[in-house]
C-alpha positions in Angstrom: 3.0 -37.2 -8.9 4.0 -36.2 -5.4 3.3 -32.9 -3.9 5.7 -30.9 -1.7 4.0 -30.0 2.2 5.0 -26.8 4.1 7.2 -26.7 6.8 6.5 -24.5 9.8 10.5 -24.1 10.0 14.1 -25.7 8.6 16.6 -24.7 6.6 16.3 -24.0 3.0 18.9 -26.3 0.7 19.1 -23.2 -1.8 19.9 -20.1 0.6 21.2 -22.0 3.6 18.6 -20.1 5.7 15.4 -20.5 7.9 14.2 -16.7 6.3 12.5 -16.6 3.3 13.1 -12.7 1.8 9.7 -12.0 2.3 7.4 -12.9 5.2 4.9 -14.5 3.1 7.6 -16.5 1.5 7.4 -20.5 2.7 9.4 -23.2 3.3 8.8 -26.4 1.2 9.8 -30.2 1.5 9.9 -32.2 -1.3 11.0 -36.0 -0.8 14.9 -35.3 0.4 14.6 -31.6 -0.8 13.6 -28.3 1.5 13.6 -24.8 -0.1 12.2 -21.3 0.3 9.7 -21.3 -3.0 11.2 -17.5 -3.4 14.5 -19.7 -3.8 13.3 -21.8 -6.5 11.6 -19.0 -8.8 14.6 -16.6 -8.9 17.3 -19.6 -9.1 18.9 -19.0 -12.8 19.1 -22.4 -14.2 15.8 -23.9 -13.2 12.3 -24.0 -14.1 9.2 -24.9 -13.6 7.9 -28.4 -15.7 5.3 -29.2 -13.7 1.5 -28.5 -12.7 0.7 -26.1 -10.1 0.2 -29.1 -7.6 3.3 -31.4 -9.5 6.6 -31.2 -7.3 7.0 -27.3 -5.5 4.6 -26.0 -7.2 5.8 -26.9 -10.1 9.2 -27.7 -9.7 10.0 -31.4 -10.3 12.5 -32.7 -7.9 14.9 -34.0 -10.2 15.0 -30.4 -11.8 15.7 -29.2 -8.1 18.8 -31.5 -7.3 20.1 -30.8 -10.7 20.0 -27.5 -9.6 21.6 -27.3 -6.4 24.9 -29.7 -8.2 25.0 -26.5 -10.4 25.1 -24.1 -7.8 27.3 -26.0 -5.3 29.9 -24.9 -7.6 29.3 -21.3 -7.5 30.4 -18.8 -4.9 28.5 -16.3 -3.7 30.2 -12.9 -4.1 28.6 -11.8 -0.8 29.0 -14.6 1.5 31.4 -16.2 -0.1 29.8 -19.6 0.4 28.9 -22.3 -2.7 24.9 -22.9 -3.6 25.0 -19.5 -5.5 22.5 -20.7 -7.6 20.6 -16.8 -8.6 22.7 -14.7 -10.8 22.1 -11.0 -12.3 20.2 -10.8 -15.4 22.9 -8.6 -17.4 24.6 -10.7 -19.7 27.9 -9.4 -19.0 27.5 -9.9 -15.7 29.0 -12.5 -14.0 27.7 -12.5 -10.8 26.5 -15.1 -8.4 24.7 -15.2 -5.1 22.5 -16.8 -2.8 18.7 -15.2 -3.0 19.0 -14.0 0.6 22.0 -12.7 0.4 21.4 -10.3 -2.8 18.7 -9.2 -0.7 20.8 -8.0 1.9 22.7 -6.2 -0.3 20.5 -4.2 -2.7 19.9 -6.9 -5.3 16.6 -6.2 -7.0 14.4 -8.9 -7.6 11.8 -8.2 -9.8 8.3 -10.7 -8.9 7.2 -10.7 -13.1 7.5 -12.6 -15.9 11.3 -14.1 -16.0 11.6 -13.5 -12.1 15.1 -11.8 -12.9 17.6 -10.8 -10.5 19.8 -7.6 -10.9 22.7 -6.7 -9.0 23.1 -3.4 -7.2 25.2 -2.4 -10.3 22.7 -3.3 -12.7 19.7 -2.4 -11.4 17.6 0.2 -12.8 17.2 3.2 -10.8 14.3 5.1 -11.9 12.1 3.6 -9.2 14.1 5.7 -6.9 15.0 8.9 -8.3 13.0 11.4 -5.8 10.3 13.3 -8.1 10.1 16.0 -5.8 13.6 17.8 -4.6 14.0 20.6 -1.6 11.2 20.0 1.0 11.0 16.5 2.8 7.9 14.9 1.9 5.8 11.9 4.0 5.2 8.2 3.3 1.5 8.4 2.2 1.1 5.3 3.6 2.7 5.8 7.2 2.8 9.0 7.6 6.2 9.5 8.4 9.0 11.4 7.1 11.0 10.2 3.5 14.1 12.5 3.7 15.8 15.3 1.6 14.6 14.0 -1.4 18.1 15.0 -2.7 19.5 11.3 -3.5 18.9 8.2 -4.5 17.3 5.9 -1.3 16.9 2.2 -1.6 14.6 2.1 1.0 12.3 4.3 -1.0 10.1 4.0 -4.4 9.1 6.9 -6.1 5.6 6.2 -8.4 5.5 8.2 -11.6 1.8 8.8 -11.6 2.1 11.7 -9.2 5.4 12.0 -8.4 4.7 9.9 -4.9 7.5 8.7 -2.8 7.1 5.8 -0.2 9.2 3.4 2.0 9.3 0.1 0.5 8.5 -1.8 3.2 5.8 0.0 3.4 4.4 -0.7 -0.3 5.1 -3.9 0.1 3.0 -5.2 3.3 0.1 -3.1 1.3 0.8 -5.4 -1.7 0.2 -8.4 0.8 -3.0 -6.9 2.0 -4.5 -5.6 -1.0 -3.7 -8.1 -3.7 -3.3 -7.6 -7.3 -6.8 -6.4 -8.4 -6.7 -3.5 -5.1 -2.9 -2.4 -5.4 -3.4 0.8 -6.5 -1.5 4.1 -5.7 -2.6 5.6 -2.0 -2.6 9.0 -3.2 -3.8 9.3 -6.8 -6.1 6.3 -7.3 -4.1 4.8 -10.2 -3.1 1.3 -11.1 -1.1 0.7 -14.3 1.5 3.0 -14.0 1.9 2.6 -10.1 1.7 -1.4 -10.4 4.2 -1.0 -12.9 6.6 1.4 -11.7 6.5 -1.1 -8.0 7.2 -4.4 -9.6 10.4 -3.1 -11.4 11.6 -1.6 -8.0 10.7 -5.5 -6.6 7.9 -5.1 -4.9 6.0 -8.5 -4.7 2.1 -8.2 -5.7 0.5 -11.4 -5.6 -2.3 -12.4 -7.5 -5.1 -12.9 -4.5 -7.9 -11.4 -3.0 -7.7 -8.7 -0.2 -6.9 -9.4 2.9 -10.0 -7.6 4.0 -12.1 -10.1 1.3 -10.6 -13.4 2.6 -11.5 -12.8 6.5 -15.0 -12.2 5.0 -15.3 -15.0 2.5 -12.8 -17.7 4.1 -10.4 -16.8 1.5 -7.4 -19.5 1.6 -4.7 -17.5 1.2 -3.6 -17.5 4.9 -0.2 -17.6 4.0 0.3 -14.5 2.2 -2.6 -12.3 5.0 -0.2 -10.0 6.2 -2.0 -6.7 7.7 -1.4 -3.8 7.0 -0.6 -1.1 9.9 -3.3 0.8 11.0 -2.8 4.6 10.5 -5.0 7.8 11.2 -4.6 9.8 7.9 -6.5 12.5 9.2 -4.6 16.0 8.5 -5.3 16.9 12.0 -5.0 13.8 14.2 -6.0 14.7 18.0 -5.1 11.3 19.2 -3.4 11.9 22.8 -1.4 8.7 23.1 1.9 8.6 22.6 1.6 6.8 19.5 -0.5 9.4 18.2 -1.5 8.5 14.2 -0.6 4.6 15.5 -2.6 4.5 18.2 -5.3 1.7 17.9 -8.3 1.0 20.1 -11.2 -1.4 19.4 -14.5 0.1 19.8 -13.4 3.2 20.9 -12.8 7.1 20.0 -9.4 5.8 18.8 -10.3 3.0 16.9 -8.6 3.6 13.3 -11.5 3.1 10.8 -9.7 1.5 7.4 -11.6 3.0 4.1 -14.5 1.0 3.1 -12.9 0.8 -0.8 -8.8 0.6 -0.8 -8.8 -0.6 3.0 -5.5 0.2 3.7 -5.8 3.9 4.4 -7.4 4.7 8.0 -8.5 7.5 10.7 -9.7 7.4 13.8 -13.2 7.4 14.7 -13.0 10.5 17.0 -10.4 12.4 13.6 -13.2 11.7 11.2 -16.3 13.0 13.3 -17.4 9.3 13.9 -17.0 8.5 17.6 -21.1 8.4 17.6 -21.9 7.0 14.7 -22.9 3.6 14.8 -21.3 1.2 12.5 -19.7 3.9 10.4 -18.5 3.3 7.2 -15.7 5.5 6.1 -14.3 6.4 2.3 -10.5 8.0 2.2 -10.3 10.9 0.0 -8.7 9.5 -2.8 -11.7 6.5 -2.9 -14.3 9.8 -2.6 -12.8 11.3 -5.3 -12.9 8.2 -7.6 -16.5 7.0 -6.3 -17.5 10.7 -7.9 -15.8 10.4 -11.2 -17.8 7.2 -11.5 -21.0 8.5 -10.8 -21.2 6.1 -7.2 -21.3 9.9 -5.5 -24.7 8.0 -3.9 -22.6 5.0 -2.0 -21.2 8.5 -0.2 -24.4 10.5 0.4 -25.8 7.6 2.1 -22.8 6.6 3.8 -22.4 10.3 5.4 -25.9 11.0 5.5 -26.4 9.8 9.7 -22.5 11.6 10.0 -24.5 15.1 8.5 -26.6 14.9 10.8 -25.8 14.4 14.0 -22.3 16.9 13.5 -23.8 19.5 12.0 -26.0 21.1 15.0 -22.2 20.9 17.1 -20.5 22.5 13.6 -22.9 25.5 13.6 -22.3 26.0 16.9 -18.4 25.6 16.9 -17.9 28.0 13.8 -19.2 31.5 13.9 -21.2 32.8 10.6 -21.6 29.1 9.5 -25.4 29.2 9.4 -25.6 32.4 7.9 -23.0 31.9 5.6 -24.5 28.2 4.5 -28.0 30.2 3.9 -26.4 32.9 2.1 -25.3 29.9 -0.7 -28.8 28.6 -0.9 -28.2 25.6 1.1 -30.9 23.1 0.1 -32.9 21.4 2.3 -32.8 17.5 0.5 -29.3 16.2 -0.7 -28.3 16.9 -3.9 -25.8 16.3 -6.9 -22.2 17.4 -5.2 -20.7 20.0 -7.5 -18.8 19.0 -10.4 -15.1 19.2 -9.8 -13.6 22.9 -11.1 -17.2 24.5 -11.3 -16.9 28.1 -10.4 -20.4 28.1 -8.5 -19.4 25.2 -6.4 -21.5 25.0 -2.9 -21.4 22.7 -0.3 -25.1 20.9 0.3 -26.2 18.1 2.6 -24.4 16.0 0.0 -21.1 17.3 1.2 -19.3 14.5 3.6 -18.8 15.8 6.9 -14.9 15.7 6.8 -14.7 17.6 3.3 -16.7 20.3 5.3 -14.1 20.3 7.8 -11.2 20.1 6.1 -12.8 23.2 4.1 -12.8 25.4 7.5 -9.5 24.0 8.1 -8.2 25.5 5.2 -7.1 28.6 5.9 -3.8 31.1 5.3 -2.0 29.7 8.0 -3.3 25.6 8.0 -0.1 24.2 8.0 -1.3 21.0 6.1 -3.4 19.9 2.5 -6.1 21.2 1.0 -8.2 18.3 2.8 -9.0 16.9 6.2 -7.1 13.9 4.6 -3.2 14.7 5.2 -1.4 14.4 1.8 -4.3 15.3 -0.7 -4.1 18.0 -2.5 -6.1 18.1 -5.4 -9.1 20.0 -3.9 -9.8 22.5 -6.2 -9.9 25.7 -4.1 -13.1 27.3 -5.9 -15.3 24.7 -3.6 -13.5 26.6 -0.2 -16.0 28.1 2.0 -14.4 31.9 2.6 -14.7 33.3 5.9 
């Protein structure tokens, strides 16, 4: 049975368009027959009757053309035009529209199961309910502000496994980069509820390695390897460019290091203590903090071992007391266990990272950031702070 190929552009027979919804969305041609693949999954009265290399993936082209006769006589409540062929999955709702065009105009389309459509009446609206009200809050992610928090955004998802907000384009080009089995929550670690709580708000996580997987292994999903922005998550970026947190520079005191685990968090060489450190390997806090729970504390110790090192004769130098006050809480002289999270008799030892040291001496009355170097974590328990 025939095959569709990709086309590098055309117009889509469905949505009348040469956009897909989504970047990594492509263009198909089957015999007589082009269409956006996006088109074909959400389209209401079609399905898929083939194998995965029968047709469109799937879709058999007489399926398709029977398709498109259906929705040449529906209008698209939007546009206006016929081919409406994706309608809203309430069942007393009667509305039609073309893919692209619910899109535009805060139809939700969910990437699971049924691949349902819901209008911007229908759609559920817990995704987007701020968690946190009063102070403005930052995209994990980018770094930059959400707003009030006081009403309901489109443009951001809220997670319910720590409150998080972000921007949605944001979640979604790390979807694209991390893949199913890495999409995980940037600021608490977790996966279920976060994975969950994205695809209802339509957020498209595909099931593929990580970007960061595929350029070492070859991978074969080049159509869905869309990077994800490099950005320093350091609470206290010193970049002097005027892009400042954006700011990337190969091989340099600005290059933004992603994390080693989740690869989609980042800091800059020169933030994180690591301008001369050769081939330094970096963990974000929330990765640390899992690493730990899992008893992999030792991928960190010798990870941050070199970093100990070579900072720590600047560090004693740079902070007044520190020697003294390190002797005083009977630093040991080989690495050791790090301190079980909410111990009272907590002490930093050579197997403290260098940037949890740091963001310790940060951590004073008037730091105007997190509890860590990181900017956004906060679940340091304060009995490990170092008091000057």
């Amino acid at each position: 049975m025939m095959s569709s190929i990709v086309l590098p552009d055309g117009i889509c027979d469905f949505c009348q368009s040469n956009t897909g919804i989504l970047s990594c969305d492509l263009l198909h041609r089957l015999e007589d027959i082009t269409g956006h693949y996006f088109c074909l999954l959400f389209s209401s009265g079609l399905g898929q009757k083939g194998g995965d290399h029968d047709g469109i993936k799937g879709f058999l082209a007489p399926d398709i053309r029977r398709e498109l006769k259906r929705g040449a006589r529906l209008k698209c409540v939007f546009c206006k035009k016929k081919g409406a062929t994706v309608g809203c999955a309430e069942p007393t709702c009667k509305k039609s529209y073309h893919l692209n065009c619910g899109f535009d105009h805060d139809c939700c389309m969910q990437f699971f199961g049924q691949f349902k459509s819901h209008c911007s009446r229908h759609r559920s609206m817990a995704p987007y309910r701020p968690r946190r009200t009063g102070a403005n809050i930052n995209c994990t992610i980018c770094q930059q502000r959400l707003g009030s928090g006081k009403k309901i955004d489109l443009n951001i998802v809220y997670t319910g496994c720590c409150d998080g907000g972000f921007h949605r384009d944001c979640v979604q080009s790390m979807s694209l980069s991390a893949g199913h089995q890495h999409f995980r929550c940037p600021n608490c670690n977790d996966t279920s509820t976060f994975i969950q709580d994205m695809l209802l708000a339509g957020i498209y996580v595909p099931e593929q390695d990580a970007s960061w997987e595929r350029e070492a292994g070859g991978g074969g999903f080049e159509d869905l390897d869309v990077e994800t922005p490099r950005v320093c998550h350091a609470k206290l970026c010193f970049c002097p460019h005027e892009n400042g947190r954006a700011y990337h520079s190969e091989d340099g005191l600005w290059e933004i290091l992603k994390c080693d685990s989740c690869g989609y968090k980042g800091i800059h060489a020169k933030c994180g203590g690591m301008e001369n450190v050769s081939d330094p390997v970096w963990h974000c806090y929330t990765c640390r903090h899992a690493l730990r729970e899992q008893g992999q504390e030792g991928v960190i110790i010798r990870q941050t071992s070199k970093l100990w090192d070579k900072q720590m004769t600047a560090t004693v130098k740079m902070v007044p007391g520190l020697t003294e006050k390190l002797q005083s809480q009977g630093l040991p002289q080989k690495p050791q266990k790090p301190p079980r999270i909410g111990a009272s008799c907590a002490k930093y030892n050579y197997s403290t990272s260098f940037t949890d040291l740091i963001g310790s001496l940060l951590d004073r009355d008037d730091s105007p950031g997190d509890s860590d170097y990181e900017s956004g974590d906060k679940n340091v328990n304060t009995a490990t702070k170092l008091n000057f």
